[in-house]
C-alpha angles and dihedrals in degrees: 000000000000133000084254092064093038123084112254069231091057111038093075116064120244085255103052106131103184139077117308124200123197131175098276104020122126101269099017085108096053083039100065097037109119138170094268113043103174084122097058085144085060106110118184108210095226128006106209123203110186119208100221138320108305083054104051084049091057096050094047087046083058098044088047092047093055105038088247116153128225137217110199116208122198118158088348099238113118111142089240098042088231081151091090107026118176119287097345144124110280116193095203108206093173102109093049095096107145118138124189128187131200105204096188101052093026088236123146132193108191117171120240092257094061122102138223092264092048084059100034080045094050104042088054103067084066102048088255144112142191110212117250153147126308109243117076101218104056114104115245090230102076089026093056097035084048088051102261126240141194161093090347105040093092085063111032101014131244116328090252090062092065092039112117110172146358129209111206148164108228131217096274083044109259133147117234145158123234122197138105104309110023112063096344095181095061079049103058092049098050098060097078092356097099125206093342106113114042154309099307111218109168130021121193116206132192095243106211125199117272142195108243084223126055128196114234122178127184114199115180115206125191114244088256094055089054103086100051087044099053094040091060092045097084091053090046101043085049091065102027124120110265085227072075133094120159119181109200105199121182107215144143103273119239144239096266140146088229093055123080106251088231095072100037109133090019135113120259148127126289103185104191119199130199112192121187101167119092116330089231094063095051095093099048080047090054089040087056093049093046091052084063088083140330101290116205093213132000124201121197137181145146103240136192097259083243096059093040097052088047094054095097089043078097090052084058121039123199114245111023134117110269139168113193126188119184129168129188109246133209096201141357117240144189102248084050093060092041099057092039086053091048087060090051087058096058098022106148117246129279124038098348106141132151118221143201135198123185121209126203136116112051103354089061100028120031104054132045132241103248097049086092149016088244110089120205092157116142083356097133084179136324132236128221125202123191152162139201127194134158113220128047080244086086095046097106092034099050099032089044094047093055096034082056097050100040090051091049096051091043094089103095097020125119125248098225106080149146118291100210108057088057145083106237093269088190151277090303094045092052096055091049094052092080088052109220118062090234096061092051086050086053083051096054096039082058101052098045086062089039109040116009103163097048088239087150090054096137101092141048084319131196101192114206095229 
């Protein structure tokens, strides 16, 4: 049985207590909108919002019963919008947004409905942080279970790496615990498994110190300075300081007081820098990205962390339709920047950039690979490559201009990944993403014990059988 042959009456047990959903209901519409919403004709049969644990279990008792399968939305966004698939059961974590902080121990317990900014918001007020991604308005369910990356991992390493525990409902409907020493297979995989597993309730996260003010720079640099630009940046990210993380995106610049007039609407470099270290070695810090190449403009300022880690939220606009690719790399080459620079050039219009992180430091060093299901071995940086539109119009023109270029920069790239900042590519993609054979076996041997029937399938998913 499936929630398309299940009544919308049916695929929620007598007892549920909490919010319901169904196609035509006041709030149906605000409940399914999610962050990609290239599947605007996908309509979920019914959009569950559970009111605490004991009803979530029942739900999931029910679900299981009856060989239902399940779609879990946290933040909602997820790069193929399976958070809401088509006439299917939809758990729906996103109201489920409490944050505690122990000041004493640095521990933080923060719910799976909660955003970036709720934990960025409410580390702060502490003087700490848990490294995370780099748009606000992600949820820290599908970041943290994809690996979670961002502005700190340089110096504090991927969000999976601080994670210390998860709470959960499982398929059948049980509460557990997952960490190190409870259940420690369920752990591992959960850390760079994805939705698998089971309904996350509760994630607990290593806090760190952190400066109240964060330095954040801006350098603009014209398309013919890129290259140069983007060829020096291995040598310098190698050596830089892990307090560092500089984000080179390749855009058409904007209309903005900040940008000449002469290279509005063309395309360019924004290199955007995020600095925690001491506030008096931010500008040497800015002096030795500039010499990188000849910036047109360069923007500084010191910044709140919750301002800084919510600058690129306007690169990435909540509730479009979107397609994103991204691949690890080992090095970066001539012919890869060519061809990167040579999509600039005819990006479509809207929200169409291409990224690049740099690793390094304590994502890369720090922690091994099989500490985790989440692989980061041989990756020297990753690239990310979107685009945002608003009407199905654009669909061949956006989805066609990142799948090419994807598709051109992928020579010389590894086959290990991140699953997060990527369209599901396929069954063989996805056992490559955790790099060695063996760590895709324990995954499997994970989700057979944990969830033998699939019920949790809309995802990067690894069925049993």
């Amino acid at each position: 049985m499936s929630a398309l042959s299940v009544s919308p009456l049916d695929l929620a047990p007598t007892e549920f207590r909490g919010q319901k959903y169904r196609v035509g209901d006041p709030g149906y519409k605000d409940a399914r909108l999610i962050f990609n919403m290239a599947k605007d004709d996908w309509l979920p049969a019914l959009i569950a919002r559970p009111a605490d644990v004991a009803d979530l279990q029942a739900l999931m008792r029910h679900a299981f019963t009856n060989n239902i399968p399940v779609a879990i939305r946290g933040g909602g966004h997820g790069a193929d919008a399976s958070a809401m698939p088509h006439d299917q059961l939809v758990v729906d974590m996103s109201q489920w947004k409490e944050i505690s902080v122990d000041v004493n121990t640095q521990v933080v317990r923060a719910s799976a409905g909660a955003c970036l900014k709720d934990l960025d918001a409410a580390c702060a007020q502490h003087g700490l942080v848990v490294p995370a991604g780099t748009v606000s308005h992600t949820g820290i369910a599908g970041l943290t279970l994809g690996g979670g990356v961002g502005m700190n991992m340089r110096r504090f390493g991927a969000t999976v790496d601080n994670l210390l525990a998860c709470e959960l409902v499982t398929a059948d409907g049980r509460f557990v615990r997952a960490d190190k020493e409870e259940n420690p297979d369920l752990f591992w995989a959960l850390r760079g498994g994805g939705g698998n597993f089971g309904v996350v309730t509760t994630f607990e996260y290593r806090a760190h110190k952190f400066p109240a003010e964060v330095g954040l720079a801006t350098l603009i640099f014209d398309i013919v300075e890129t290259k140069q630009v983007l060829l020096k940046m291995t040598g310098f990210m190698k050596s830089a300081p892990r307090e560092l993380q500089a984000i080179p995106a390749l855009v058409t610049l904007p209309h903005a007081p900040h940008v000449p007039e002469e290279l509005h609407g063309a395309p360019g470099l924004i290199m955007i820098c995020a600095f925690s270290g001491q506030e008096a070695d931010f500008e040497g810090v800015v002096r030795d990205v500039a010499a990188l190449g000849k910036p047109t403009a360069i923007e500084k300022h010191m910044k709140p962390w919750v301002e800084v880690n919510s600058f690129l939220d306007a690169m990435a606009p909540y509730g479009m339709r979107s397609i994103t690719r991204g691949a690890y790399f080992s090095e970066v080459t001539e012919q890869m920047i060519d061809r990167m620079i040579a999509a600039a050039e005819r990006a479509p219009d809207g929200h169409a950039q291409e990224l690049w992180f740099f690793a390094g430091g304590a994502i890369t060093e720090d922690f091994e690979e099989d500490s985790c299901a989440f692989s980061r071995e041989g990756a020297l940086g990753f690239y990310q490559i979107v685009a945002q539109w608003k009407s199905s119009s654009g669909d061949e023109e956006h989805m066609s201009w990142v799948n090419e270029t994807a598709d051109q920069v992928a020579e010389g790239c590894l086959r290990n990944g991140y699953s997060n900042f990527s369209i599901n590519l396929g069954p063989e993609w996805v056992r490559n993403l955790f790099g060695k054979p063996e760590k895709y076996e324990r995954l499997l041997v994970a989700k057979k014990r944990w969830d033998p029937k699939n019920m949790f399938q809309f995802n990067k998913n690894f069925p049993v059988n």
